[in-house]
C-alpha positions in Angstrom: 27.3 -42.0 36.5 23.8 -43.1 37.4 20.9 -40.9 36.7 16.8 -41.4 37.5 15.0 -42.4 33.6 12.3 -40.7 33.0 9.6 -41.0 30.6 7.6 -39.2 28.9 4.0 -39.7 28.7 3.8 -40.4 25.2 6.7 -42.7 25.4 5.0 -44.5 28.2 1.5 -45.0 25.7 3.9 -46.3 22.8 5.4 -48.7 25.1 2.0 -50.2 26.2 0.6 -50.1 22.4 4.1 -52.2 21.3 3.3 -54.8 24.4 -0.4 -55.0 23.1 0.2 -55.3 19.8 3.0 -58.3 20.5 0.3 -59.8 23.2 -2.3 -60.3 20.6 0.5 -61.9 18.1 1.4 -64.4 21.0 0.4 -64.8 24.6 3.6 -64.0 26.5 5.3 -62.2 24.1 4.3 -58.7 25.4 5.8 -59.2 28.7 9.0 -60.4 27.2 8.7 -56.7 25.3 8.2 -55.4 28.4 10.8 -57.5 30.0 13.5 -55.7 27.3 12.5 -52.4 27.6 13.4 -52.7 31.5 16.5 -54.4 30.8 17.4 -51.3 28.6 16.1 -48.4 30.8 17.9 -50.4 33.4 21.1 -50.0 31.8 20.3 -46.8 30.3 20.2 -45.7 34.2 23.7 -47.3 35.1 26.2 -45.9 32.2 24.0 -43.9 30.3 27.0 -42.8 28.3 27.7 -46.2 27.1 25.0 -45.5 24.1 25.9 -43.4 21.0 24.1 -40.4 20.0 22.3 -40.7 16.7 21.4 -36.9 16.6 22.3 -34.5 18.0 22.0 -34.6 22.0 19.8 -37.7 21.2 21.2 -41.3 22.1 19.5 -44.5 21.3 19.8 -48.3 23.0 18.6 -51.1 21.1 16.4 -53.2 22.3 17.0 -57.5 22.5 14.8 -60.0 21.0 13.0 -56.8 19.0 13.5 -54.7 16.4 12.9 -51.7 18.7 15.3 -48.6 19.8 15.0 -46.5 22.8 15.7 -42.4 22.1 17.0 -40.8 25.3 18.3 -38.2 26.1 21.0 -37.3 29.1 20.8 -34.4 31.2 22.1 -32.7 34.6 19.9 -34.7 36.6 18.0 -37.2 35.3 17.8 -39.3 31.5 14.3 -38.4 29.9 13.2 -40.9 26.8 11.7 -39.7 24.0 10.2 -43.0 22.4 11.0 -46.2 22.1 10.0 -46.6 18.3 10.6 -49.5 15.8 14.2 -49.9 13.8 11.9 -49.5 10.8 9.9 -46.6 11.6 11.4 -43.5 10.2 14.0 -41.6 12.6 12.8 -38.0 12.1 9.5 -39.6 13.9 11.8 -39.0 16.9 12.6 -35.4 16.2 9.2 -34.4 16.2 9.0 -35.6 20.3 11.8 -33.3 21.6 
């Protein structure tokens, strides 16, 4: 079942804070973050039921190359992410989005 990702406007800051963050580590290296989160949403869109929920309704895809998870959620019509956080960061950071 494929459904539209969508994400939130939050979600879309923290994504561009992670990619500048890893820029200014390495040139390059926030467009290969960049380059895994689309791989992700990408699949997230295709089988969005391949991932396993972690809390309740909330699913999460890891991410390649970095130690970062995507927290989505699947509904009627469409897959809204919540944040795409680091492994490390604590997982009730998540709750707080929904």
């Amino acid at each position: 079942m494929s459904l539209p990702v969508i994400l939130r406007h939050e979600t879309e800051v923290g994504i561009q804070e992670a990619r500048d963050q890893f820029e200014a580590v390495r040139v390059g290296l926030g467009n290969q973050f960049l380059a895994r989160v689309r791989e992700v949403l990408a699949r997230i869109e295709k089988i969005p039921e391949l991932h396993g929920k972690v809390w309740e309704d909330v699913s999460a895809a890891r991410l390649k190359q970095f130690r970062y998870v995507v927290y989505f959620i699947v509904l009627a019509n469409r897959v809204e992410v919540l944040a795409v956080l680091h492994s490390a960061r604590d997982p009730s950071a998540r709750q707080s989005r929904e």
